[in-house]
SEVEXKE-351012 format. One record per atom (N, C-alpha, C, CB): residue number from 1; x, y, z. Coordinates in pm, 1 decimal, decimal comma. Glycine has a CB too. Layout:
pos|x|y|z
NUM|X|Y|Z
...
//
This chain:
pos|x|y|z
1|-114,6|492,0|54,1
1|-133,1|440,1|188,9
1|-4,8|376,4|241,7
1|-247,1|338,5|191,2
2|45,6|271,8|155,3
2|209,4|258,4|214,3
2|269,1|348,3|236,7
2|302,8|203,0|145,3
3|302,9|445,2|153,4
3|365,2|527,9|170,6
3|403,6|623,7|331,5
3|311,9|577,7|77,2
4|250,8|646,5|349,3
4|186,0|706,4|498,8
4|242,5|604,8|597,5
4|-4,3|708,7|511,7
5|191,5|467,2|531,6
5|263,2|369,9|710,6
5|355,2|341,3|725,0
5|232,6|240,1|764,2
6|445,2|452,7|672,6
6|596,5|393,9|618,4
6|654,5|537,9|694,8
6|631,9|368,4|399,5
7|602,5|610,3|629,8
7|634,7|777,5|752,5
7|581,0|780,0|920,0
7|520,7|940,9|678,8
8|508,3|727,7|895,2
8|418,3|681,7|1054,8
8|473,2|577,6|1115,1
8|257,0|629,2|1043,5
9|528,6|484,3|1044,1
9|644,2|418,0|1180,9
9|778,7|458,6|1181,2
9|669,5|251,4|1179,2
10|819,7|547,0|1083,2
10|976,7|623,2|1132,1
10|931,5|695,2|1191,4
10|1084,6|694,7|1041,8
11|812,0|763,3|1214,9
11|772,4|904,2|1341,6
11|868,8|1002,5|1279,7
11|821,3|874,3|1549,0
12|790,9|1026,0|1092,5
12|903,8|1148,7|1082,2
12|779,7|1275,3|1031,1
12|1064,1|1108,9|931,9
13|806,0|1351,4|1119,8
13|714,4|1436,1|1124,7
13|683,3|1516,7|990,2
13|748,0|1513,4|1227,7
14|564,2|1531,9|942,7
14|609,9|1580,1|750,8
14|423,0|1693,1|775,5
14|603,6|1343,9|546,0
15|467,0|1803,6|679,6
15|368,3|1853,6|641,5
15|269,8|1793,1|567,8
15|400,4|1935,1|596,2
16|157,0|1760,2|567,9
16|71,5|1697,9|499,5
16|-11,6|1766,6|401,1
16|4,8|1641,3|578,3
17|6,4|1776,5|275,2
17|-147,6|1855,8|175,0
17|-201,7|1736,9|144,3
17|-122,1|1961,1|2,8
18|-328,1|1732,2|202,4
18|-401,3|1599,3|168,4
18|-476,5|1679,6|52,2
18|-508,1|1515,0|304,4
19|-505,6|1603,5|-100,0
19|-564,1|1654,2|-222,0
19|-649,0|1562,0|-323,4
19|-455,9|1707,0|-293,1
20|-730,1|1627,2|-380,1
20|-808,4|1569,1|-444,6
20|-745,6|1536,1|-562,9
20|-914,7|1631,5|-453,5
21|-733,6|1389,5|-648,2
21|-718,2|1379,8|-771,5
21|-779,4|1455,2|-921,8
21|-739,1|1276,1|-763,7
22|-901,9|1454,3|-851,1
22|-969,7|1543,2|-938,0
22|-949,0|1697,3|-964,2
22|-1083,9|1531,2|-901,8
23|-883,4|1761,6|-859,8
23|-816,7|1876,2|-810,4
23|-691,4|1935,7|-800,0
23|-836,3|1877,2|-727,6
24|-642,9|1868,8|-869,2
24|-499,8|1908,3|-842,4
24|-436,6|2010,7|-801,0
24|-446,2|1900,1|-920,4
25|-369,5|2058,0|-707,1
25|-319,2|2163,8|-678,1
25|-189,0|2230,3|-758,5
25|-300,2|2142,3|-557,3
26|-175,8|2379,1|-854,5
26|-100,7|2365,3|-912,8
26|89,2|2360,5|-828,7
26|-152,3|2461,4|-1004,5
27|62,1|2344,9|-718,8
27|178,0|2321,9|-661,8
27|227,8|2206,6|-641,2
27|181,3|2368,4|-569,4
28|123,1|2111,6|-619,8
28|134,7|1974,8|-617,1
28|209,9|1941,7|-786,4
28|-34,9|1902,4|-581,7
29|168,6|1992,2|-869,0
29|230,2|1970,6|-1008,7
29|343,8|2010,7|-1038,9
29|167,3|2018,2|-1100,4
30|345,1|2112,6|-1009,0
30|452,6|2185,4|-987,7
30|616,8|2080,7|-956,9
30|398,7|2282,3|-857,0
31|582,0|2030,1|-834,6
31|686,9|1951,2|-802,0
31|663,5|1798,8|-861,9
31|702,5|1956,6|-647,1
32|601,0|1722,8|-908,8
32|550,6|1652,5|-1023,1
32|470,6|1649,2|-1123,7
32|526,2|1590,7|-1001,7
33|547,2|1640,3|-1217,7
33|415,4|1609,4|-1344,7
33|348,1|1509,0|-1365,0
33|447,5|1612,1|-1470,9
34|342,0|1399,9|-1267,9
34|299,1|1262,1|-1282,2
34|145,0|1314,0|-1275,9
34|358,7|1141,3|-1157,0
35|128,3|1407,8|-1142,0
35|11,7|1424,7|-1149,2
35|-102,3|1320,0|-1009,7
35|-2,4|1391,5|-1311,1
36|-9,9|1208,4|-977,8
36|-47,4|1166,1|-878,3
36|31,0|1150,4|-768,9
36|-93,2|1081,3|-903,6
37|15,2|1099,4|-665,9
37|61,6|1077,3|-509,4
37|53,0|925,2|-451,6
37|-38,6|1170,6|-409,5
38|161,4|951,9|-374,9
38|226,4|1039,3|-306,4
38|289,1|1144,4|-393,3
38|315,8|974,3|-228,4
39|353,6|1260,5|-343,5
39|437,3|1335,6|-371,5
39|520,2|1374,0|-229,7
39|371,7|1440,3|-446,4
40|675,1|1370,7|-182,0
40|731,7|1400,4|-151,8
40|856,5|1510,5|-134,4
40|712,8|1341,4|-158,8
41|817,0|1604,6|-116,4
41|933,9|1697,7|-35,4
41|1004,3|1705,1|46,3
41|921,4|1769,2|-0,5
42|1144,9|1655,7|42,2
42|1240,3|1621,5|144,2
42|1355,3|1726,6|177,7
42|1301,4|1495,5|102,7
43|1380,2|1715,9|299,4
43|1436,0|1895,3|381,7
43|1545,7|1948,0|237,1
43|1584,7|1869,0|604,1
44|1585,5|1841,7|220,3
44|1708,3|1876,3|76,7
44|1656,8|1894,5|-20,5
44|1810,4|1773,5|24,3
45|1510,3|1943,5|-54,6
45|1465,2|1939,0|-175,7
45|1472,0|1864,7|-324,2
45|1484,4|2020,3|-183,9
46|1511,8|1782,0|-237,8
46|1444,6|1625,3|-350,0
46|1309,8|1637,1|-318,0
46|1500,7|1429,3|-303,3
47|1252,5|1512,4|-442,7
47|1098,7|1536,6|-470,2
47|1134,8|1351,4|-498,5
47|1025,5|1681,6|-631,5
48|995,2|1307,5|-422,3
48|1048,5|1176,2|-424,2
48|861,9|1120,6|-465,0
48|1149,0|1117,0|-243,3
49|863,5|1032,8|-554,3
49|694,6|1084,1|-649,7
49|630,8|925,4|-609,3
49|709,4|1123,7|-901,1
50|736,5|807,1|-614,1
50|706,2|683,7|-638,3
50|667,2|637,5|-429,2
50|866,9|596,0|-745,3
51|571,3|566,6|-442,2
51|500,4|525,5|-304,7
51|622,1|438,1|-228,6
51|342,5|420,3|-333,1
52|707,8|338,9|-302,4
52|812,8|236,1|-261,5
52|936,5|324,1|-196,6
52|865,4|140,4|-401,2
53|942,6|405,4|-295,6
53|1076,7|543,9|-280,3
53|1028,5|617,5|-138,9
53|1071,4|697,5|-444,3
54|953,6|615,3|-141,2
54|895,3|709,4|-12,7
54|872,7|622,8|111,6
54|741,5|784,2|-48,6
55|831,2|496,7|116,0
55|862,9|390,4|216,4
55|1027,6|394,1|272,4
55|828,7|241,9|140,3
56|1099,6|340,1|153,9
56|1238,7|322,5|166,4
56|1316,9|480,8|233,1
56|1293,8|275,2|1,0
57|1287,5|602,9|144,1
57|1353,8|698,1|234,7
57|1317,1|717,6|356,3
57|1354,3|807,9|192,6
58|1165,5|713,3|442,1
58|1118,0|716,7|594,6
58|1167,9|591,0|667,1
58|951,0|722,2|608,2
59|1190,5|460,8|645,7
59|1262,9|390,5|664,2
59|1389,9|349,6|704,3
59|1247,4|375,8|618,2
60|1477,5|405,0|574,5
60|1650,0|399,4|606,8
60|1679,2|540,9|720,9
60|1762,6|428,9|420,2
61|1607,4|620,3|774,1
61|1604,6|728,1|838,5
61|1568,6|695,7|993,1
61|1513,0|817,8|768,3
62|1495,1|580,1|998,4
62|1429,6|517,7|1089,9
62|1322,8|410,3|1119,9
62|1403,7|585,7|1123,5
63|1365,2|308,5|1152,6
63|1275,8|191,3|1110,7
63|1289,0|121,6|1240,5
63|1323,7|98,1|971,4
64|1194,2|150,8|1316,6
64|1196,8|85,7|1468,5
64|1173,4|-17,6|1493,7
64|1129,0|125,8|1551,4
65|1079,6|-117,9|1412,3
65|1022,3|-238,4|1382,0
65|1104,2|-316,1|1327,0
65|920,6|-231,9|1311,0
66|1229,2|-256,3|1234,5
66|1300,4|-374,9|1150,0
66|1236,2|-406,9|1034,9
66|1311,7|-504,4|1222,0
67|1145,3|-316,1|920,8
67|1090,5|-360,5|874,7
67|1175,2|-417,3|711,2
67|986,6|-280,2|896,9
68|1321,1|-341,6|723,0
68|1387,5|-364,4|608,8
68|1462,9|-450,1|622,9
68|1443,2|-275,4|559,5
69|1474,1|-562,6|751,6
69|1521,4|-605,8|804,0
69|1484,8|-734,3|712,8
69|1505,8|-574,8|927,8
70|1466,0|-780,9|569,8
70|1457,8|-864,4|515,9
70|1578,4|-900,3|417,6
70|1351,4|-849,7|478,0
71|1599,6|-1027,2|383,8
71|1735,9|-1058,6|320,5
71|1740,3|-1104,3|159,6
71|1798,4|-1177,9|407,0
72|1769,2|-1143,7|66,5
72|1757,4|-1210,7|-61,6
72|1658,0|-1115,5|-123,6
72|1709,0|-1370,2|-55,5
73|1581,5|-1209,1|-216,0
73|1524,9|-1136,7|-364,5
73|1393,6|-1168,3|-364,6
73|1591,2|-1192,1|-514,7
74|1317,3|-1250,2|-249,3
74|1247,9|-1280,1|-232,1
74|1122,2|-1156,0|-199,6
74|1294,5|-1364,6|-167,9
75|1161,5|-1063,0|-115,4
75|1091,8|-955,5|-71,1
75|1038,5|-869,7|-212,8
75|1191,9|-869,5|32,2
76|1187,3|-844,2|-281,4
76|1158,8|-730,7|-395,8
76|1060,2|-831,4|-519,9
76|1345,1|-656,9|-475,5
77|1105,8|-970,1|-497,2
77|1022,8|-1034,2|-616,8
77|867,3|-1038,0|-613,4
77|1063,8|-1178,6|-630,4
78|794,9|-1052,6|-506,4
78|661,7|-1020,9|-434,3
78|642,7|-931,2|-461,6
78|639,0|-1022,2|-312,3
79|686,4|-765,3|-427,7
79|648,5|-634,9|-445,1
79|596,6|-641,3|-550,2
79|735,5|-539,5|-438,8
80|719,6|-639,9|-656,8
80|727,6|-630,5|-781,9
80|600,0|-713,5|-835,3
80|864,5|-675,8|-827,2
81|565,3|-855,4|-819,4
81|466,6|-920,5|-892,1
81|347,2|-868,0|-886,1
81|455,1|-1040,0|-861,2
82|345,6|-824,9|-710,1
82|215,4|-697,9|-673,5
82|195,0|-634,6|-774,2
82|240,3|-579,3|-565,3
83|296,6|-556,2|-748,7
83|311,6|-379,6|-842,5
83|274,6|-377,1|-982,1
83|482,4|-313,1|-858,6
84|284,2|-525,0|-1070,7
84|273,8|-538,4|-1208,1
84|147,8|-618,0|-1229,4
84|398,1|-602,7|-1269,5
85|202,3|-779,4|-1176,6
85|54,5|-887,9|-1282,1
85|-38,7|-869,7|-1157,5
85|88,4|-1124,0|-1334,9
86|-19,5|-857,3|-1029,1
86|-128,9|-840,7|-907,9
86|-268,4|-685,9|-936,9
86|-3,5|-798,1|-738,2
87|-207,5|-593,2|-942,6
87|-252,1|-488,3|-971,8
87|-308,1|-460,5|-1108,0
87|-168,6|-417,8|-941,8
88|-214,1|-574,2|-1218,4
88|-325,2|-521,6|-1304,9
88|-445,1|-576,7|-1343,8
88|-283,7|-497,4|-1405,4
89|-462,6|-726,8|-1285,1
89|-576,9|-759,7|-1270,0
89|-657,8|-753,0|-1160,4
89|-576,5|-847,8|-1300,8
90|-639,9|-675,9|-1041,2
90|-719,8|-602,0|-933,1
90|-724,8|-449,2|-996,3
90|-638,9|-609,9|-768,6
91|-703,6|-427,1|-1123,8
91|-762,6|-273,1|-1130,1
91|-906,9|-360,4|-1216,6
91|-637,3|-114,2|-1246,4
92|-898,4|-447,0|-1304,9
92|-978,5|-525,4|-1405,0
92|-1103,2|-528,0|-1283,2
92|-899,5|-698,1|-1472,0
93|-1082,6|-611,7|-1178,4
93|-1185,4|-669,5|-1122,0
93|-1234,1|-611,1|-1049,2
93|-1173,8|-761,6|-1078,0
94|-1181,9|-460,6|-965,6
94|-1203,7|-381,0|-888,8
94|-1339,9|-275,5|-1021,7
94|-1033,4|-315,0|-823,0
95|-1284,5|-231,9|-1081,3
95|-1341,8|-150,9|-1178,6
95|-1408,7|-183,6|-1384,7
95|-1222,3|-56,4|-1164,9
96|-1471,4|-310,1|-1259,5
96|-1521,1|-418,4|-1392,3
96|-1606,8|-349,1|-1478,8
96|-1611,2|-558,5|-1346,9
97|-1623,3|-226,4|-1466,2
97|-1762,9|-187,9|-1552,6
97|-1685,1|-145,6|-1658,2
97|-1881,7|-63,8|-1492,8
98|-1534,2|-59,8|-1633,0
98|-1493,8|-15,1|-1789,3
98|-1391,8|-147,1|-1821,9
98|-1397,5|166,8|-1802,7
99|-1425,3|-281,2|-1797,4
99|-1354,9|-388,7|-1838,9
99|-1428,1|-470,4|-1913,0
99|-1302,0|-453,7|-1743,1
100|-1494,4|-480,2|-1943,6
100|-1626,2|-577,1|-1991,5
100|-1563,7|-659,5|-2083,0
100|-1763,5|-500,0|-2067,8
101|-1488,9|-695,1|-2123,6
101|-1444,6|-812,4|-2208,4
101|-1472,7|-912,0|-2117,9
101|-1293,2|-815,7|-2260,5
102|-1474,2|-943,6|-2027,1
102|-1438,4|-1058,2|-1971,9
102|-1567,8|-1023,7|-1830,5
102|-1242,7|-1070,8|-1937,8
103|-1586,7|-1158,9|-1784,6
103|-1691,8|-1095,0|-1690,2
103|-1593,9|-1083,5|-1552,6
103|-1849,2|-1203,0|-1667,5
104|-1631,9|-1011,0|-1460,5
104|-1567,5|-1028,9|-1374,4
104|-1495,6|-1119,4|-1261,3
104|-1603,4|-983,7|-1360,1
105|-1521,5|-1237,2|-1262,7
105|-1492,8|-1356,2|-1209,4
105|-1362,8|-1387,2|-1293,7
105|-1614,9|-1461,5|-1218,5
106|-1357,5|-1368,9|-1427,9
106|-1252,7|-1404,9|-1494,7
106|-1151,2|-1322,0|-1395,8
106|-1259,6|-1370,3|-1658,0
107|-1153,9|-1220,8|-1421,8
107|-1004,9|-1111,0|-1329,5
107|-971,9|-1176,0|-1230,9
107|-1036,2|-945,7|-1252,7
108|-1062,2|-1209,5|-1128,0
108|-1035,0|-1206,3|-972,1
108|-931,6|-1393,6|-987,3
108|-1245,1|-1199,4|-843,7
109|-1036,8|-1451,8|-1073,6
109|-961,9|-1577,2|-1098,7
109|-817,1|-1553,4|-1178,9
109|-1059,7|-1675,0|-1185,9
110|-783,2|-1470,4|-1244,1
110|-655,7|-1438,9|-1289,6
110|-572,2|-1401,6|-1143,7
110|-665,2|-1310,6|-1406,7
111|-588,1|-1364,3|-1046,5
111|-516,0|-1298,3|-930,3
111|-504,1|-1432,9|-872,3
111|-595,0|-1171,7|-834,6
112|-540,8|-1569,1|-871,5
112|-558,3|-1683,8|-789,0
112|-388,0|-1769,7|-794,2
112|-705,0|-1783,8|-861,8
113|-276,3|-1756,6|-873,9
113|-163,1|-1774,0|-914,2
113|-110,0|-1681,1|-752,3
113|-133,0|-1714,8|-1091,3
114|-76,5|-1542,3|-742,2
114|-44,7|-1462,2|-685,2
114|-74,9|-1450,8|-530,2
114|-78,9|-1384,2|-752,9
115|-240,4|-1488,8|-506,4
115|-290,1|-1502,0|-384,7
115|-238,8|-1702,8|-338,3
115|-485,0|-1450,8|-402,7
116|-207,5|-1780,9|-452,7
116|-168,8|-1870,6|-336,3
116|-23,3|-1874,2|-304,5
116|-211,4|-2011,1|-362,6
117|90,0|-1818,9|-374,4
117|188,5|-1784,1|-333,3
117|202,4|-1701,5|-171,4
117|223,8|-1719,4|-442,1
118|148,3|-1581,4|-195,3
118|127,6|-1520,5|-83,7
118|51,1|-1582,1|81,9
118|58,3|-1422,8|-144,5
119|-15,1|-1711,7|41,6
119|-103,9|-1796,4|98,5
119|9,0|-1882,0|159,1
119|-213,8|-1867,0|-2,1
120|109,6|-1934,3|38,0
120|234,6|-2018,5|96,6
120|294,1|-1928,9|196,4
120|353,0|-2062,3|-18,5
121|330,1|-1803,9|161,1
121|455,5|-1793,4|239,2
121|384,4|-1702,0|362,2
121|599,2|-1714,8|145,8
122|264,0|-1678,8|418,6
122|245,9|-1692,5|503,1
122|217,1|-1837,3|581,4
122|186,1|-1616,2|495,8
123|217,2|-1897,9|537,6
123|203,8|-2054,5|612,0
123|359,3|-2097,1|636,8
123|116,2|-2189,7|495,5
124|429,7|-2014,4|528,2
124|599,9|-2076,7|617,7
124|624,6|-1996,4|726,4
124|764,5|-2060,5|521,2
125|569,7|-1873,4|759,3
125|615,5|-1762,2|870,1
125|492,7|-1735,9|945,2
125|676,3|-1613,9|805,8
126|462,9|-1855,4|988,8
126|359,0|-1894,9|1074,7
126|190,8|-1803,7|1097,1
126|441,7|-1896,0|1205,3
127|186,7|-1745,6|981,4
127|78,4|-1724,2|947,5
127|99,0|-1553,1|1006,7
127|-35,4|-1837,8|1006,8
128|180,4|-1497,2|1062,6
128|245,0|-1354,0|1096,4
128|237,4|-1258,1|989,1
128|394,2|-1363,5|1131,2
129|365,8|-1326,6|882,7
129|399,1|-1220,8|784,1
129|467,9|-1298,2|659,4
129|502,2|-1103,6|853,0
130|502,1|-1225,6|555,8
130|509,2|-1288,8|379,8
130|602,3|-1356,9|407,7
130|543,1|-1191,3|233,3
131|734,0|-1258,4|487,0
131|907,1|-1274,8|446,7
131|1008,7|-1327,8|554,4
131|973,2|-1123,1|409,3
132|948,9|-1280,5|657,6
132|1036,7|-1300,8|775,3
132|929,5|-1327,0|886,4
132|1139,7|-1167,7|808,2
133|937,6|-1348,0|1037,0
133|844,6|-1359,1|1080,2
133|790,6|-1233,6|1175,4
133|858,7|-1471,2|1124,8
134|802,3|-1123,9|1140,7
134|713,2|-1007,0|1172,4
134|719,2|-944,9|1065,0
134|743,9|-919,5|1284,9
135|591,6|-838,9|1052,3
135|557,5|-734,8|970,8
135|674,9|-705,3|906,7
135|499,4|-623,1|1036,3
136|705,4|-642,1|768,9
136|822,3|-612,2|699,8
136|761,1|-528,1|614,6
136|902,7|-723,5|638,7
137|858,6|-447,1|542,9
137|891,1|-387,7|416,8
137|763,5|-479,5|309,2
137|1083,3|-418,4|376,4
138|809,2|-572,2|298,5
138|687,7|-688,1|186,4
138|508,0|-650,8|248,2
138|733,3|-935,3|237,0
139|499,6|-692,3|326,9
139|367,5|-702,4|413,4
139|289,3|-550,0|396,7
139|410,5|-738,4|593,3
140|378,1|-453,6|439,6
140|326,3|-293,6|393,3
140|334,7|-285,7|280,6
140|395,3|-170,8|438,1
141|445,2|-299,2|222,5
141|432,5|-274,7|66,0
141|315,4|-345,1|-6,2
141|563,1|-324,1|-5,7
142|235,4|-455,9|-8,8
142|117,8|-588,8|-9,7
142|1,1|-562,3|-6,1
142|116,7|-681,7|96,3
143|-4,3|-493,7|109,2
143|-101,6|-512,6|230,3
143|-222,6|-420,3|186,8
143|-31,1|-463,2|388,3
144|-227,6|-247,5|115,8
144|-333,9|-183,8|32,4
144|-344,0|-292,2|-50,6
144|-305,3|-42,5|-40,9
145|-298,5|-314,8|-104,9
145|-357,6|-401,4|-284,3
145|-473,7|-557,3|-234,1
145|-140,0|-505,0|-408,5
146|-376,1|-596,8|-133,9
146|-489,3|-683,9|-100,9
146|-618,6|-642,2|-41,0
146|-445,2|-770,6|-21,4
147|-653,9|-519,1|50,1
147|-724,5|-457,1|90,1
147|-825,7|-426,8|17,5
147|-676,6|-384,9|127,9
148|-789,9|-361,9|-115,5
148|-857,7|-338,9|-226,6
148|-961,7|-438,7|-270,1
148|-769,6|-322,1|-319,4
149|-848,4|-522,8|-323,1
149|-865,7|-688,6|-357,2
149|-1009,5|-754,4|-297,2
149|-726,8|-781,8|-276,6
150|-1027,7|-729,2|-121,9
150|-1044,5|-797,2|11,0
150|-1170,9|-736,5|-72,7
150|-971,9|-762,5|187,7
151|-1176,4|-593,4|-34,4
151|-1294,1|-500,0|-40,2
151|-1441,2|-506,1|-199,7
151|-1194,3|-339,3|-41,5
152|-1402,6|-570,9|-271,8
152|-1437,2|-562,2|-400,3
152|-1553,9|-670,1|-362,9
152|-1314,8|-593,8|-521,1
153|-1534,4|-810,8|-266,6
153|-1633,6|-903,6|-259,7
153|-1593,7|-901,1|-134,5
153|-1643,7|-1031,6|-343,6
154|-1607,9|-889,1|-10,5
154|-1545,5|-896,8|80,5
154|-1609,7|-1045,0|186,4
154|-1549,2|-748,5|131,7
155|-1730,3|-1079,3|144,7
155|-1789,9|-1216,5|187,5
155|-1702,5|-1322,9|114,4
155|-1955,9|-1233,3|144,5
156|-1666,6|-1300,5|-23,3
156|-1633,3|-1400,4|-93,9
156|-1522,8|-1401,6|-83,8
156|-1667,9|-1409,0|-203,5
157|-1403,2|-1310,1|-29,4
157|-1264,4|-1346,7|20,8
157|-1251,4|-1404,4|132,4
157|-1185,5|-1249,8|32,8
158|-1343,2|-1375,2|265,4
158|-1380,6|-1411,8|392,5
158|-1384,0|-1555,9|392,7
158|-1506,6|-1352,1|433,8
159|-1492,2|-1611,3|288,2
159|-1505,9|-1780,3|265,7
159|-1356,3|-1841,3|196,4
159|-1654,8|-1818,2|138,3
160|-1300,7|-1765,4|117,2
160|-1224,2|-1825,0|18,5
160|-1118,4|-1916,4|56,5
160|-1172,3|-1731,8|-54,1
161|-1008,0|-1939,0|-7,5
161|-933,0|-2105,0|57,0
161|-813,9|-2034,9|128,9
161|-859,0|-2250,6|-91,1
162|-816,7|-1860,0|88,4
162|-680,7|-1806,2|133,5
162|-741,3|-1747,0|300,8
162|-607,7|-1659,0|2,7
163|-781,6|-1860,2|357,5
163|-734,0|-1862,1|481,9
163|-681,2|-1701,9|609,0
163|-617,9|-1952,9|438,9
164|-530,3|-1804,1|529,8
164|-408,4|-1686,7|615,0
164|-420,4|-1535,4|598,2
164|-246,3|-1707,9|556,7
165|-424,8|-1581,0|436,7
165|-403,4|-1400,7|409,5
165|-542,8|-1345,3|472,2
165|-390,5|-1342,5|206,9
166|-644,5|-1377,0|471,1
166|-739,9|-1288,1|486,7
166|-732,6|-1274,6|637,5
166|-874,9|-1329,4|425,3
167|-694,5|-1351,8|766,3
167|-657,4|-1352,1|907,1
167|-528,4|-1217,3|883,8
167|-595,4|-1536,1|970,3
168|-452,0|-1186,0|822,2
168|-339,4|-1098,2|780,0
168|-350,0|-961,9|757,9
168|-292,0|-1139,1|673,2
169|-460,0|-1021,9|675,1
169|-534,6|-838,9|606,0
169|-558,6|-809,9|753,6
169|-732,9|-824,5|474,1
170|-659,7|-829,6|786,2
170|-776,4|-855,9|894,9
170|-692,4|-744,3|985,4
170|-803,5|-1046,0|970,8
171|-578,7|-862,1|1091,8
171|-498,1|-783,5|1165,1
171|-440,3|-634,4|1080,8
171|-381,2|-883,7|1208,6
172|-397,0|-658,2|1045,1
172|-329,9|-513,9|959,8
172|-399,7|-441,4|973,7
172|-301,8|-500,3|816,6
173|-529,9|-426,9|912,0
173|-667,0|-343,0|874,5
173|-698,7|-292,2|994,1
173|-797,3|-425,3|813,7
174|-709,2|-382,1|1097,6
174|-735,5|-342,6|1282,5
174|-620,7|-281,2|1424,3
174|-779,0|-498,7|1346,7
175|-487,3|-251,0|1279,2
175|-374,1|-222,2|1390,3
175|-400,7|-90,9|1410,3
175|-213,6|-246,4|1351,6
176|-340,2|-13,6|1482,1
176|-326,5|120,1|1555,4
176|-298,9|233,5|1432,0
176|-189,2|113,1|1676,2
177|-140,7|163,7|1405,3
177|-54,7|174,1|1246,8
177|-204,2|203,2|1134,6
177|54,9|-30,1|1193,9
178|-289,3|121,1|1085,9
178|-349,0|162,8|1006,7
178|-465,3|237,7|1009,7
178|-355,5|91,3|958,0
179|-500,1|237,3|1147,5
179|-640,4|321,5|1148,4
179|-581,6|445,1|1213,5
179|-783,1|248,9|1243,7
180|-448,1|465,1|1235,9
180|-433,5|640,5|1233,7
180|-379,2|712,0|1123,2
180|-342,7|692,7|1341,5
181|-309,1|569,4|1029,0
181|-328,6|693,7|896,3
181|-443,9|667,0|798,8
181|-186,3|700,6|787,2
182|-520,4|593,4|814,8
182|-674,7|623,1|740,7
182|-756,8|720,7|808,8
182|-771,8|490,5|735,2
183|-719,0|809,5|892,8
183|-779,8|945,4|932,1
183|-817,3|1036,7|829,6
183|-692,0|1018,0|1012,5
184|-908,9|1086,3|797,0
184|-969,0|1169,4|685,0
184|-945,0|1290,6|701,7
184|-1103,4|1160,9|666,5
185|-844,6|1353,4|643,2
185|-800,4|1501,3|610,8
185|-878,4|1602,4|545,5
185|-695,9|1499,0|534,3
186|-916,6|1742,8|556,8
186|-973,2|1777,9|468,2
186|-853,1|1839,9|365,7
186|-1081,3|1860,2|518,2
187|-969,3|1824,2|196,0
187|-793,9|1847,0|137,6
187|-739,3|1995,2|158,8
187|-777,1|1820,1|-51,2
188|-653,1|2024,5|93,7
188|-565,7|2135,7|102,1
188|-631,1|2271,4|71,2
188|-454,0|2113,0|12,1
189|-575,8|2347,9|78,4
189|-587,3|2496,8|-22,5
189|-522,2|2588,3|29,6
189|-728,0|2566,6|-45,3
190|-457,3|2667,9|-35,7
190|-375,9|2788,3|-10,3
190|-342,0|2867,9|112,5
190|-422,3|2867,0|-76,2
191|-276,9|2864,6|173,1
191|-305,4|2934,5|293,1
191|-357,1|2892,6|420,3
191|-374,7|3012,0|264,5
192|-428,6|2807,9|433,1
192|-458,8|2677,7|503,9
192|-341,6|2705,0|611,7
192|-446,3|2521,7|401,8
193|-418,1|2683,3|813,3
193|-319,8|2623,6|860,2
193|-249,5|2510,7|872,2
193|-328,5|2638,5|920,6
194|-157,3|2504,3|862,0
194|-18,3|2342,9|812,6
194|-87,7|2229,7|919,1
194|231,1|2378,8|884,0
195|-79,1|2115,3|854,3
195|-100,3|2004,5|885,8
195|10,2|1946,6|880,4
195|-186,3|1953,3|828,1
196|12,0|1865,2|1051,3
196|160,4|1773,8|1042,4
196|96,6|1618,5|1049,1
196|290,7|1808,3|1202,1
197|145,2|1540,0|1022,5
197|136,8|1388,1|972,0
197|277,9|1328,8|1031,5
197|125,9|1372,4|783,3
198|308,5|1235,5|1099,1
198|152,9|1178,8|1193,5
198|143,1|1276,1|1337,1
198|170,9|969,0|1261,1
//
């Protein structure tokens, strides 16, 4: 999903095979063996596999918003905490049934370190955005995982003490930007007429 709102505000026009995980297309493999997506094909035939990599190349190409427009170590240190201790206890609490060591309250309370950071530094950038004070690079890169996060109890994040962030999600979730690339594709197959995105 970053990935998509990351091509959708450079307005760079891209063929789309929307695909099933369960399905893989052997062409889709073809150009990765990871096996998941994004997957990227770029006019120079690079293959670009990672969701961040694929933000950053639609981006440095065109970024009308300024969204890379962030400074220091602060931005990449957030991602990163996302990408690692955030995510791996929102896969725990999201998909508690093959987690059972622990009941599920334990997980979501493991993510409570991470969500009040993110809680701070929207309260320094006036309740807008993580890093700077509009939408950025951080905020898209963020912004699925908390969604996820949001979605798992979604009354009990609504009440919860994080405030800001959930006013954050909220907007995000209701911008233009995200409800035209949560448009439902049918997936791919051979021969298919081409789908352009966005």
């Amino acid at each position: 999903m970053r990935a998509r709102m990351a091509i959708y505000q450079a307005n760079i026009k891209c063929e789309l095979r929307e695909v099933l995980l369960k399905e893989k297309p052997e062409s889709m493999l073809s150009l990765s063996k990871k096996g998941t997506v994004p997957v990227l094909a770029t006019p120079d035939n690079k293959i670009i596999d990672e969701s961040l990599d694929v933000m950053l190349w639609a981006l440095k190409q065109n970024d009308p918003a300024h969204w890379l427009n962030e400074t220091g170590s602060v931005p990449l240190a957030l991602i990163e905490r996302n990408d690692n201790e955030f995510k791996y206890y929102l896969d725990r609490y999201k998909y508690h049934v093959g987690y059972p060591e622990y009941p599920q309250e334990y997980y979501r309370d493991k993510t409570a370190d991470f969500l009040n950071v993110l809680e701070t530094h929207l309260d320094d950038h006036h309740g807008v955005a993580l890093t700077v004070n509009h939408l950025s690079f951080a905020d898209i890169s963020i912004f699925p995982f908390i969604r996820q996060f949001a979605n798992v109890d979604l009354e009990w994040f609504k009440s919860s003490p994080y405030n800001l962030l959930y006013r954050w999600y909220k907007k995000i979730e209701q911008s233009v930007l995200f409800q035209d690339c949560m448009y439902k594709y049918k997936p791919w197959s051979p021969g298919q007429m081409t789908v352009y995105f966005p």
